[in-house]
KOLVO-577306 format. One record per atom (N, C-alpha, C): atom name; x, y, z. Coordinates in Angstrom, 1 decimal, padded with zeros to 4 digits. Layout:
BEGIN
   site       xx       yy       zz
     CA        X        Y        Z
...
This chain:
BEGIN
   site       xx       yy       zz
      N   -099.3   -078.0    051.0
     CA   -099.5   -079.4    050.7
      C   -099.7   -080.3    051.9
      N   -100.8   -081.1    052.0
     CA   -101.0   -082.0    052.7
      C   -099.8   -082.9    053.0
      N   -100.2   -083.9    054.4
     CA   -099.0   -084.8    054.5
      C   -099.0   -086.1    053.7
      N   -100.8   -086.2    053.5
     CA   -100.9   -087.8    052.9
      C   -100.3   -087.2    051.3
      N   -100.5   -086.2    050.6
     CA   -100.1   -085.7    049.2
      C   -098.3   -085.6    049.2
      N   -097.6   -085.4    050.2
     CA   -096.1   -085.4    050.7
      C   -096.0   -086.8    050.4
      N   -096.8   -087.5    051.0
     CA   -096.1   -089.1    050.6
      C   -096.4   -090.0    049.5
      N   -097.7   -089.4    049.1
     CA   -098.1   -090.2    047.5
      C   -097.2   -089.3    046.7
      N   -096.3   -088.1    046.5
     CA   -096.2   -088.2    045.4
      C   -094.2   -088.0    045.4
      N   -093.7   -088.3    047.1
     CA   -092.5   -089.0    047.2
      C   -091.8   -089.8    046.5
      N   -092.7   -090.8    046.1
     CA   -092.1   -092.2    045.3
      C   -091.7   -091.6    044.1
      N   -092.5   -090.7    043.1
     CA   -093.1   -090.1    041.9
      C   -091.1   -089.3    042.2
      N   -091.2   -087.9    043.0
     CA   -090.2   -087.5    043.0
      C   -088.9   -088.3    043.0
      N   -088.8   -089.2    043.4
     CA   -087.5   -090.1    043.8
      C   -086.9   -090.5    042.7
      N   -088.5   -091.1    041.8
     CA   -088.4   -092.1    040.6
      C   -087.5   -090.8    039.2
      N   -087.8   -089.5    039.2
     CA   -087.9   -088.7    038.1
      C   -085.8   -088.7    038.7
      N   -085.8   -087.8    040.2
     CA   -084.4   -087.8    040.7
      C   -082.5   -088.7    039.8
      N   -083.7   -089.8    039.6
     CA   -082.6   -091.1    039.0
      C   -083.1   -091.8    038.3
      N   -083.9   -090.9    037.2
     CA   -084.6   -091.6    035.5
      C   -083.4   -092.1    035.2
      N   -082.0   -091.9    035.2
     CA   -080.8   -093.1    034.9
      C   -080.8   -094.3    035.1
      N   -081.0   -094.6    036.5
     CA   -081.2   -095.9    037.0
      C   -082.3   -097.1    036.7
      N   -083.4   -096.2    036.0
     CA   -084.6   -096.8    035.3
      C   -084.0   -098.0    034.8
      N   -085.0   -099.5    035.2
     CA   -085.2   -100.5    035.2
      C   -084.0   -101.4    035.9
      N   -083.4   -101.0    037.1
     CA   -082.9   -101.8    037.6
      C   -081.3   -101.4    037.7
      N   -080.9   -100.3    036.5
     CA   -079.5   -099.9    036.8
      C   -078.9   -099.4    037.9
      N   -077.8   -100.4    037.5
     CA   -076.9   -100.7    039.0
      C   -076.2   -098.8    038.8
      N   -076.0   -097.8    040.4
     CA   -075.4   -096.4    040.1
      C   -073.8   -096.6    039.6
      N   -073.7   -098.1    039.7
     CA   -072.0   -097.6    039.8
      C   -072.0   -097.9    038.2
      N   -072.7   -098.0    037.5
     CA   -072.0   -098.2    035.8
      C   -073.0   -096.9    035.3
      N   -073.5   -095.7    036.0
     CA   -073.7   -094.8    035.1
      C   -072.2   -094.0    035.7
      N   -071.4   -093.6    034.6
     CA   -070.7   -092.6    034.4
      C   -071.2   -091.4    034.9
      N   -071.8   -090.8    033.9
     CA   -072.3   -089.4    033.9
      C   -073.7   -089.1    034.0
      N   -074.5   -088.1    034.0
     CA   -075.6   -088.1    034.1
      C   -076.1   -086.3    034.2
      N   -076.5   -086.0    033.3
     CA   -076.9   -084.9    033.3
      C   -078.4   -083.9    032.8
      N   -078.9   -083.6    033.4
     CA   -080.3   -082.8    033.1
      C   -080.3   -081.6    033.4
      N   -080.2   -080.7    032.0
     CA   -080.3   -079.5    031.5
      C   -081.9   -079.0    031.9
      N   -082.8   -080.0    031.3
     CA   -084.3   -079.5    031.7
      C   -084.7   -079.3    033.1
      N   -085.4   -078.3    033.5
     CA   -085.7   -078.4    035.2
      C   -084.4   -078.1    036.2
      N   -083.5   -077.4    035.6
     CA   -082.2   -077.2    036.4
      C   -082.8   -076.3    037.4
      N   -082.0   -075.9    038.1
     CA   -082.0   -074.5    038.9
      C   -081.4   -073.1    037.8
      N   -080.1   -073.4    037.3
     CA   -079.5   -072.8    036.4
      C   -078.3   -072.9    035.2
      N   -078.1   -072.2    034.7
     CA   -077.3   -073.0    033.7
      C   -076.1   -073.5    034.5
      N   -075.4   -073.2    035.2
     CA   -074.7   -073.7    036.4
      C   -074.6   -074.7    036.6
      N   -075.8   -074.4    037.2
     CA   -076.4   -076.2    038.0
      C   -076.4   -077.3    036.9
      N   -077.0   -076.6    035.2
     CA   -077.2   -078.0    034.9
      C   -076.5   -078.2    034.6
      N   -074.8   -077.8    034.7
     CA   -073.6   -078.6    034.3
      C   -073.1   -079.9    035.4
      N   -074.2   -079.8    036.8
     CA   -073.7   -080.8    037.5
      C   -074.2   -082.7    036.5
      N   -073.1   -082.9    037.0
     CA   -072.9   -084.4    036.7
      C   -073.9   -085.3    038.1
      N   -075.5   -085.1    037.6
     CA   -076.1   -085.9    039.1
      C   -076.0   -086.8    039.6
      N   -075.2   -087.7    038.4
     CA   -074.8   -089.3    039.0
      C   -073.7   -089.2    040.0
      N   -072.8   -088.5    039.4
     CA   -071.8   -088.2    040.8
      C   -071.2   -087.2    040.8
      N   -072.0   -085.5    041.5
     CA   -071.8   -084.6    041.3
      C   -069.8   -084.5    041.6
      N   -069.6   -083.5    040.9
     CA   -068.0   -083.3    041.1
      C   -067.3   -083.9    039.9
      N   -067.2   -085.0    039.8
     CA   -066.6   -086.0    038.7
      C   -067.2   -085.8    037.4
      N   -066.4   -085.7    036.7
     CA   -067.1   -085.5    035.1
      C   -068.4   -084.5    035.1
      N   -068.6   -083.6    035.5
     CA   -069.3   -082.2    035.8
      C   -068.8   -081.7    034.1
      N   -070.2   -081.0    033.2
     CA   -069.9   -080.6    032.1
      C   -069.1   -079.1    032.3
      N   -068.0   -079.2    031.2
     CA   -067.0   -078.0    031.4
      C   -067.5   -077.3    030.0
      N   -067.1   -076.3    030.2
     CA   -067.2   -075.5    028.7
      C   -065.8   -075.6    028.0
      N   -066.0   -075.8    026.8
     CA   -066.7   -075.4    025.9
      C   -066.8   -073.8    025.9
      N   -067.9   -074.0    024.6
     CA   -069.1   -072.1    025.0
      C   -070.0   -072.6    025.4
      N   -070.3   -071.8    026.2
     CA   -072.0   -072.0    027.2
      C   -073.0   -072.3    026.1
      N   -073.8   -073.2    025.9
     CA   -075.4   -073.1    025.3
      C   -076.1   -072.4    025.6
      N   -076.8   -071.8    025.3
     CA   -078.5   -071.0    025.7
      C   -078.8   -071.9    026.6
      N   -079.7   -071.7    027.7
     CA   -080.2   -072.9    028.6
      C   -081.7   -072.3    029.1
      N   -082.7   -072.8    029.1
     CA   -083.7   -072.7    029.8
      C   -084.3   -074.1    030.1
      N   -085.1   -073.4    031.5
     CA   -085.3   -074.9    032.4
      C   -086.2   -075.5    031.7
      N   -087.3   -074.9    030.5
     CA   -088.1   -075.8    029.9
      C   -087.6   -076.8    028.5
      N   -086.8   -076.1    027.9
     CA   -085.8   -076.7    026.7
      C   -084.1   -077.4    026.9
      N   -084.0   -077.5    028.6
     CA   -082.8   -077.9    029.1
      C   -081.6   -076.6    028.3
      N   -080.7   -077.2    027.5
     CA   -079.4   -077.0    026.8
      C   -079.9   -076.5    025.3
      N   -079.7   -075.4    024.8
     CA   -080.2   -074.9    023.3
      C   -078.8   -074.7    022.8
      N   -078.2   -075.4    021.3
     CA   -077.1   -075.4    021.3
      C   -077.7   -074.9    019.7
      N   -076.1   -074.2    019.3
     CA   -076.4   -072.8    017.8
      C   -075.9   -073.3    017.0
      N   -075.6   -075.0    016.8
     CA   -075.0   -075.5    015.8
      C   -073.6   -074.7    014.8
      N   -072.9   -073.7    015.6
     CA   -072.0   -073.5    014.9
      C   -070.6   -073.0    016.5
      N   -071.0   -072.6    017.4
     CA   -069.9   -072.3    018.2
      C   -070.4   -072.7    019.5
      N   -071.4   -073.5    020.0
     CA   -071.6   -073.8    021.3
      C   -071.1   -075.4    021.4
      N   -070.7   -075.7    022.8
     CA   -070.6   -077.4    023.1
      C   -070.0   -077.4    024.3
      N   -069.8   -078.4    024.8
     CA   -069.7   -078.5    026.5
      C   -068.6   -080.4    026.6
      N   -067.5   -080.1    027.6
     CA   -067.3   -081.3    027.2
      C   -067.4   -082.1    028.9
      N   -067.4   -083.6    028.4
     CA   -067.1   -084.0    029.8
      C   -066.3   -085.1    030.3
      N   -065.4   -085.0    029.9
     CA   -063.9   -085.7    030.7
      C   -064.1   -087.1    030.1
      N   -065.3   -087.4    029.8
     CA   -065.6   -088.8    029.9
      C   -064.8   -089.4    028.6
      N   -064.0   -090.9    029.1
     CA   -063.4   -091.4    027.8
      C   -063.6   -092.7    027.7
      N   -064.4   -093.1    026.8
     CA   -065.1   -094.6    027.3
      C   -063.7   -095.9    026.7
      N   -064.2   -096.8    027.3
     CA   -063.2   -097.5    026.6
      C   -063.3   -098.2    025.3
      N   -062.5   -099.4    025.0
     CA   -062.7   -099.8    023.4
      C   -063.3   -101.3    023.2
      N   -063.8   -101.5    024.5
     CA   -064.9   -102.8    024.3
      C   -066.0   -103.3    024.3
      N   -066.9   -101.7    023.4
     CA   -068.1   -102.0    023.2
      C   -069.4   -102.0    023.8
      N   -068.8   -102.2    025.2
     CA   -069.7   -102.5    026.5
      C   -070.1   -101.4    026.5
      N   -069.9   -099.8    026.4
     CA   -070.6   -098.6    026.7
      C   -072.2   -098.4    026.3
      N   -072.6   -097.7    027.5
     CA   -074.4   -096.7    026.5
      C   -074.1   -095.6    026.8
      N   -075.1   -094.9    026.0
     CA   -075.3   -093.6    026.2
      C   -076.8   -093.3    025.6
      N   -077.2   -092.6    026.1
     CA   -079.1   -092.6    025.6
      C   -078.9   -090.8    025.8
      N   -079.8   -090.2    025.3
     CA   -079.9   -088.7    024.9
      C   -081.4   -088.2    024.7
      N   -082.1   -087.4    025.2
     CA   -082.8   -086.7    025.0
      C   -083.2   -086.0    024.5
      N   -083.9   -085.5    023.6
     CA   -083.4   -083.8    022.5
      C   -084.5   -083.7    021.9
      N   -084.5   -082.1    021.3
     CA   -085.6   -081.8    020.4
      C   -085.6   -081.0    019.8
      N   -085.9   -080.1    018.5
     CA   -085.9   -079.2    017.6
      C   -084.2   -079.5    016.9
      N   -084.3   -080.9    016.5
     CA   -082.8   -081.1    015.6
      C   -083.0   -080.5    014.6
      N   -082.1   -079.6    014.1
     CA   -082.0   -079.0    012.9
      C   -082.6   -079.6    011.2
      N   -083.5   -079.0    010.8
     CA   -083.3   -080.2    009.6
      C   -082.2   -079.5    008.7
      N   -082.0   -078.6    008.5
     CA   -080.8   -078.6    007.5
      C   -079.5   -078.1    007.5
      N   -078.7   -078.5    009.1
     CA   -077.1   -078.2    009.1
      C   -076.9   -080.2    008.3
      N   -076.3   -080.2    007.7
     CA   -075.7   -081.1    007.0
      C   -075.5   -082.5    008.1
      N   -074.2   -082.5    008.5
     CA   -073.6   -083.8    009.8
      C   -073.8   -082.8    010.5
      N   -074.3   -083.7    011.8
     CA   -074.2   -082.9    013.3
      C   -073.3   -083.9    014.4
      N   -072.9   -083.6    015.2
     CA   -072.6   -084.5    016.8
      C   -073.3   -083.8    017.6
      N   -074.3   -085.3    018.1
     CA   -075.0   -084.7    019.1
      C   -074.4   -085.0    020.3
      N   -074.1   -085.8    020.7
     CA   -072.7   -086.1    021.9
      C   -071.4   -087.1    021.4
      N   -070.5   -086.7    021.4
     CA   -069.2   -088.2    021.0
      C   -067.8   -087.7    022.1
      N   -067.1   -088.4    021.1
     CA   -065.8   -088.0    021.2
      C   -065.0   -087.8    020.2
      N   -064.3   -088.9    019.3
     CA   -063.5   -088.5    018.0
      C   -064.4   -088.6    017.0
      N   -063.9   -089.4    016.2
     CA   -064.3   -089.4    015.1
      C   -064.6   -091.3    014.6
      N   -063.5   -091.8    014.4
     CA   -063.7   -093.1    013.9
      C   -061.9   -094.3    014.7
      N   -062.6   -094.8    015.5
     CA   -063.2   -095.3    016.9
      C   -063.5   -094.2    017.8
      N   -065.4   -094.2    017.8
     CA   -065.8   -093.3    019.3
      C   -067.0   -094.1    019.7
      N   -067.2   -093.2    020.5
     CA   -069.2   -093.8    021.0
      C   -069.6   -092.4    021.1
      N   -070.5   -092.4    019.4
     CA   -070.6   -091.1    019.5
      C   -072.2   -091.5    019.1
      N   -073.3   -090.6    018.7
     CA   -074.4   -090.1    018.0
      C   -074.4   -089.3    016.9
      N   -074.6   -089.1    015.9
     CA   -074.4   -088.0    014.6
      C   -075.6   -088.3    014.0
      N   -076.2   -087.4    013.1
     CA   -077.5   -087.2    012.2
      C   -076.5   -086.8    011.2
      N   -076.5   -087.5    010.1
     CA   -076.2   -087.4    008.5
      C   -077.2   -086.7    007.7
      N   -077.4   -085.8    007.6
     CA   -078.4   -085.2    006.8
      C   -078.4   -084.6    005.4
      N   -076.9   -085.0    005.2
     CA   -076.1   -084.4    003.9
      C   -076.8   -085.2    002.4
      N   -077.0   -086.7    002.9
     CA   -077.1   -087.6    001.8
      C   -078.7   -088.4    002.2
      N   -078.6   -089.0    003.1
     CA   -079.8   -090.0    004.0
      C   -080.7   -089.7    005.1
      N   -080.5   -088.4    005.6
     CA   -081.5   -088.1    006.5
      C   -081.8   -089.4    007.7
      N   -080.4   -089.8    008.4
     CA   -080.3   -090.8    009.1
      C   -078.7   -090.4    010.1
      N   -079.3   -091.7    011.5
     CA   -078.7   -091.3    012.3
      C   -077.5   -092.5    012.4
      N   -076.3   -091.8    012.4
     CA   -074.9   -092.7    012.7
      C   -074.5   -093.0    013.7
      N   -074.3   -094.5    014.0
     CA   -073.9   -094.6    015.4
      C   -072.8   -095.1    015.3
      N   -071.8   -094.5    016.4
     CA   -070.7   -094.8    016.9
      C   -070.3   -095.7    018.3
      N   -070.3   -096.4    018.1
     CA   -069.9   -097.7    019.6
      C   -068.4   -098.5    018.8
      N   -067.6   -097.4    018.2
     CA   -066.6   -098.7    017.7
      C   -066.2   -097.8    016.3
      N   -066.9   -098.4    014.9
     CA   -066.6   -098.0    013.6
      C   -068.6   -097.3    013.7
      N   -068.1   -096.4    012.1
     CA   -069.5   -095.8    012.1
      C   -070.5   -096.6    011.1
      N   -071.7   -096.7    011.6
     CA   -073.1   -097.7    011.0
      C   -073.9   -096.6    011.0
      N   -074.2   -096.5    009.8
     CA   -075.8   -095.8    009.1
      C   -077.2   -096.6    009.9
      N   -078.0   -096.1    010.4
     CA   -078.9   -096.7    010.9
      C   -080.0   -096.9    009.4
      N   -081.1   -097.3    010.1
     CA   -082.0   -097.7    008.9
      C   -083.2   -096.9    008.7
      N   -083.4   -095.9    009.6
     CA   -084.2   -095.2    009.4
      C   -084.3   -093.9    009.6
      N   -085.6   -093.0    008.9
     CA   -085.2   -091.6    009.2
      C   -084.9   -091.3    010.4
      N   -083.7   -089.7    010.7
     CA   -083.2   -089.6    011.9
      C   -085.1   -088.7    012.3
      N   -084.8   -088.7    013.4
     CA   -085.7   -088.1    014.5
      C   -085.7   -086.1    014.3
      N   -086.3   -085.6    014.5
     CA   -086.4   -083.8    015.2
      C   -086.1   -084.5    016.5
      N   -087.5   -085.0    017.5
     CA   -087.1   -085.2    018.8
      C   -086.9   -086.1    018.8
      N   -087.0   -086.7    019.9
     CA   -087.2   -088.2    020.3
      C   -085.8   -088.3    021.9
      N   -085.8   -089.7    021.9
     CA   -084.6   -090.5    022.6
      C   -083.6   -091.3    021.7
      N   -082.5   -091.1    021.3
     CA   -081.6   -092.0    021.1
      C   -081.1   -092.9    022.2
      N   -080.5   -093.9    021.4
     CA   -079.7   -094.7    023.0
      C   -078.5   -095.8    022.0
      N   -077.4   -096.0    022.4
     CA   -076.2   -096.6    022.0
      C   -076.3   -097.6    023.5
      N   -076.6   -099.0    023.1
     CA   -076.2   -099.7    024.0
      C   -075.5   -101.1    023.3
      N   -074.6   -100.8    023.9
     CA   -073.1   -102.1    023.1
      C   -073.2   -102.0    021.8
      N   -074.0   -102.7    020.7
     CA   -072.8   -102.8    019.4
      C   -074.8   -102.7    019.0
      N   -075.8   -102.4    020.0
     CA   -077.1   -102.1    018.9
      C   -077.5   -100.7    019.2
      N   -078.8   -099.9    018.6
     CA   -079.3   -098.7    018.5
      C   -080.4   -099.0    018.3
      N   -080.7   -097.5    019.6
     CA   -082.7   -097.5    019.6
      C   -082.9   -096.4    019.1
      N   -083.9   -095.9    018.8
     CA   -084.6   -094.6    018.9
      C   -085.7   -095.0    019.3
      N   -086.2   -094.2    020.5
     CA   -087.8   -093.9    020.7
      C   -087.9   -095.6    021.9
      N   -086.9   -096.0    022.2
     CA   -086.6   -097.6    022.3
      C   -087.4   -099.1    021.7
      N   -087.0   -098.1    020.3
     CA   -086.8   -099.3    018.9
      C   -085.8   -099.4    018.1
      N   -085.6   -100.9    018.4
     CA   -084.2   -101.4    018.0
      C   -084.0   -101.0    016.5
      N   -083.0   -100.2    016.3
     CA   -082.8   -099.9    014.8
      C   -082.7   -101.4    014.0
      N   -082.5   -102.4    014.1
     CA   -082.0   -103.5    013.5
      C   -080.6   -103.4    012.9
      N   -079.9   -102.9    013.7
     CA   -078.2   -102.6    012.8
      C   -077.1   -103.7    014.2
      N   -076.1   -103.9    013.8
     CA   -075.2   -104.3    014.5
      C   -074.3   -103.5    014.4
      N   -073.5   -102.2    015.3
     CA   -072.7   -101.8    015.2
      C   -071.2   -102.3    015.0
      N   -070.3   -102.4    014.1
     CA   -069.4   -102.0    013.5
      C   -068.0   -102.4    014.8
      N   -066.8   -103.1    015.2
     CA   -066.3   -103.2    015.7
      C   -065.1   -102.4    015.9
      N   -064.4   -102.0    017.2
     CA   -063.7   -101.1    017.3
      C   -062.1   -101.0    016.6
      N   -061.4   -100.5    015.9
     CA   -060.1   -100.3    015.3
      C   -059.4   -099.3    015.5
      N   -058.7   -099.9    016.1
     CA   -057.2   -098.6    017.2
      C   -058.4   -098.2    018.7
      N   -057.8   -096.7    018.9
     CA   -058.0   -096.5    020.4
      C   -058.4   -095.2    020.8
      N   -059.1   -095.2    021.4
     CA   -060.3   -094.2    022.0
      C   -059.3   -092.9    022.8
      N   -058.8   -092.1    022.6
     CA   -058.0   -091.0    022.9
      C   -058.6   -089.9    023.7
      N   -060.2   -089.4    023.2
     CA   -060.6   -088.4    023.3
      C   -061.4   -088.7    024.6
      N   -061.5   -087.3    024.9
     CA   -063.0   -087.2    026.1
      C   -064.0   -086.9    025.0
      N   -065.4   -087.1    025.5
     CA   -066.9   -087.3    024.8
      C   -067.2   -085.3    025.2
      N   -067.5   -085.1    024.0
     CA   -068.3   -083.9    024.1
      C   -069.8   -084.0    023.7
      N   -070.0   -082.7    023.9
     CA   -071.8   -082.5    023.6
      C   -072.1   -081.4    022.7
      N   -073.1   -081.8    022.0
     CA   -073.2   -080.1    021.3
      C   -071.9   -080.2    020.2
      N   -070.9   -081.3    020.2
     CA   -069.5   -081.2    019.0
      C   -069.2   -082.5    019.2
      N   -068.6   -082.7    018.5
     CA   -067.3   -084.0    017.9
      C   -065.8   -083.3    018.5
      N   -065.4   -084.2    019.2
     CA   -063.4   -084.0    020.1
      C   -062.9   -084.6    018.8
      N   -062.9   -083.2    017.6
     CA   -062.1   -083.9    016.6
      C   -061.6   -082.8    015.9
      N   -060.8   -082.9    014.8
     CA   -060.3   -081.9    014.3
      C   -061.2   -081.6    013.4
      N   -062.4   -081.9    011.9
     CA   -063.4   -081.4    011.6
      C   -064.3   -081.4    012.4
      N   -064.9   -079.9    013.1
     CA   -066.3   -079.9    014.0
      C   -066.8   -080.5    013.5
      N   -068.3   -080.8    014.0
     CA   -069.7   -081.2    013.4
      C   -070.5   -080.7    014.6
      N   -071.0   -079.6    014.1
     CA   -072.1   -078.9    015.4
      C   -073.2   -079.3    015.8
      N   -074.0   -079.3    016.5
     CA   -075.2   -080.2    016.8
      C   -076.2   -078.8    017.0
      N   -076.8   -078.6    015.8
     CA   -078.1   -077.3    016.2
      C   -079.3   -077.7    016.3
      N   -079.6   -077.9    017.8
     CA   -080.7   -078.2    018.8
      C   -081.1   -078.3    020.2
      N   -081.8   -078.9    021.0
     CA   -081.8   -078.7    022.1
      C   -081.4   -080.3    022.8
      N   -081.0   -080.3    024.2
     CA   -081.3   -081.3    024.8
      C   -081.4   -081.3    026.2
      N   -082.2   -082.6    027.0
     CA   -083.2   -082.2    027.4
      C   -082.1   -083.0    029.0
      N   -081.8   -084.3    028.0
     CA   -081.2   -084.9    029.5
      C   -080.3   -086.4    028.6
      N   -079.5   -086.3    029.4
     CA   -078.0   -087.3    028.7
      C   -077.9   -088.2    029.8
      N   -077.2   -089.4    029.8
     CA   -076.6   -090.3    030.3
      C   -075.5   -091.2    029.4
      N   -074.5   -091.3    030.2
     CA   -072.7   -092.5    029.8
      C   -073.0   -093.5    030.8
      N   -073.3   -094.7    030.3
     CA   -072.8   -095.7    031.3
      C   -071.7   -097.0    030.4
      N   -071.0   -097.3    031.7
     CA   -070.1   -098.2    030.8
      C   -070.3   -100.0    031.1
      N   -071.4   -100.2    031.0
     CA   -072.1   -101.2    031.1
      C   -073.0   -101.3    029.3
      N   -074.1   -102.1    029.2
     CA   -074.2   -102.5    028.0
      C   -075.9   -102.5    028.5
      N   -076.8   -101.7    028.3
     CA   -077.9   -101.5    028.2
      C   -078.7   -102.7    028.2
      N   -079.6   -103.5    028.4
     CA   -080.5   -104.3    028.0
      C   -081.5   -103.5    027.2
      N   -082.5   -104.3    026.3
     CA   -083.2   -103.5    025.7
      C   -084.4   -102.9    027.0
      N   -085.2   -104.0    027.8
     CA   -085.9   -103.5    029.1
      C   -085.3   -102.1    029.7
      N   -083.9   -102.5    030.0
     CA   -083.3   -101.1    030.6
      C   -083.6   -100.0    029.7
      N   -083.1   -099.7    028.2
     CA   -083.3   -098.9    027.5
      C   -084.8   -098.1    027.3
      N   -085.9   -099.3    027.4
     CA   -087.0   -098.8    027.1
      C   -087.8   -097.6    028.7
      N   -087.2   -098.6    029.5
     CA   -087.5   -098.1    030.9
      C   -086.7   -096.4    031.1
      N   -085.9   -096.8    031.0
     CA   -085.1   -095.0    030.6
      C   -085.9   -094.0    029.7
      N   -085.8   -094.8    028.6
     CA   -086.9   -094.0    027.6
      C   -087.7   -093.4    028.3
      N   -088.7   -094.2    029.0
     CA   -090.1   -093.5    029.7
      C   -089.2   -092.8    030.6
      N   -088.3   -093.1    031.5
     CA   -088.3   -092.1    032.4
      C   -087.7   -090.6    032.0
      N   -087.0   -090.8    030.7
     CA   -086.5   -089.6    030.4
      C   -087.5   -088.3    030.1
      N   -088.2   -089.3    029.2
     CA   -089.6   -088.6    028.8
      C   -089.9   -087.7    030.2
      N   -090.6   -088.8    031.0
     CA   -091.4   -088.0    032.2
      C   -090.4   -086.9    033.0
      N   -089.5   -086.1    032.2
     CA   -088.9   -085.6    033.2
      C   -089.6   -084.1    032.9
């Protein structure tokens, strides 16, 4: 590689490095940060990149992992957890990357923690073929859930694809106990998540929609 090709395509690498930070996010309100896709190995992609050491995904059971599909999880005994326990004032995001969602395991968790107060993600597929979001109490979104796409929980609204579901999430009652898993629900009924993912982010800050969309592309281009 050339030198002048070293430096046109530096910026490019830097930008992909901290697709979290996309649109202006300050590092200190991502929590966690993790990309399964493009790892070195399954290993590696348990590092937490926002601040390796801290909140590093723990097992769980290992998922399948390849660097082109990130995390491939069996919807019945894989998931990974990560310390993370958000608080109960709404303020949290979390945006997710994924693809090949199951269409017919029933409820899934694609990342949470409990059950009802969490900040979680689920696909209901039992009744509505829609995705539930948790920032507090659980809200039915309005539209069909996704195979791929981006989800994103930012404060009390929900995107997919970074389109505002049009829902107001649901307010928080009692208190957040659990750490957030992946691949499962931190509850006493599982809910397995059979599919892949590609690349996750926790921040305990409150997304703007710009931020959201900006993540979106960067997640994408990873």
């Amino acid at each position: 590689m050339t030198d002048i090709n070293r430096v046109l395509l530096a910026p490019y690498s830097t930008k992909l490095s901290t697709w979290y930070l996309a649109g202006g996010i300050s590092s200190s309100n991502c929590i966690a940060a993790y990309r399964p896709k493009g790892a070195a190995s399954l290993a590696a992609s348990y590092s937490n990149i926002a601040n390796p050491g801290t909140y590093d995904a723990a097992l769980g059971t290992a998922p399948t992992w390849d660097a082109t599909d990130g995390w491939i999880f069996d919807g019945s005994s894989q998931y990974l957890k990560t310390g993370v326990i958000p608080t109960n004032d709404q303020t949290w995001s979390i945006i997710i990357r994924f693809s090949n969602s199951s269409t017919t395991t029933a409820y899934q968790t694609i990342c949470g923690d409990g059950y009802n107060p969490s900040l979680s993600i689920w696909v209901d597929k039992t009744s509505n073929n829609k995705f539930d979001w948790d920032n507090g109490g659980e809200t039915v979104g309005t539209r069909p859930a996704l195979t791929n796409g981006v989800v994103c929980i930012a404060g009390t609204k929900a995107y997919k694809n970074a389109t505002d579901e049009g829902i107001t999430i649901i307010p928080f009652s009692g208190t957040i106990t659990d750490d957030m898993w992946i691949g499962k629900n931190n509850y006493a009924t599982p809910y397995w998540w059979a599919g892949y993912i590609q690349a996750l982010a926790i921040y305990n800050s409150t997304l703007t929609s710009t931020q959201v969309s900006a993540v979106t592309t960067a997640i994408n281009a990873l």
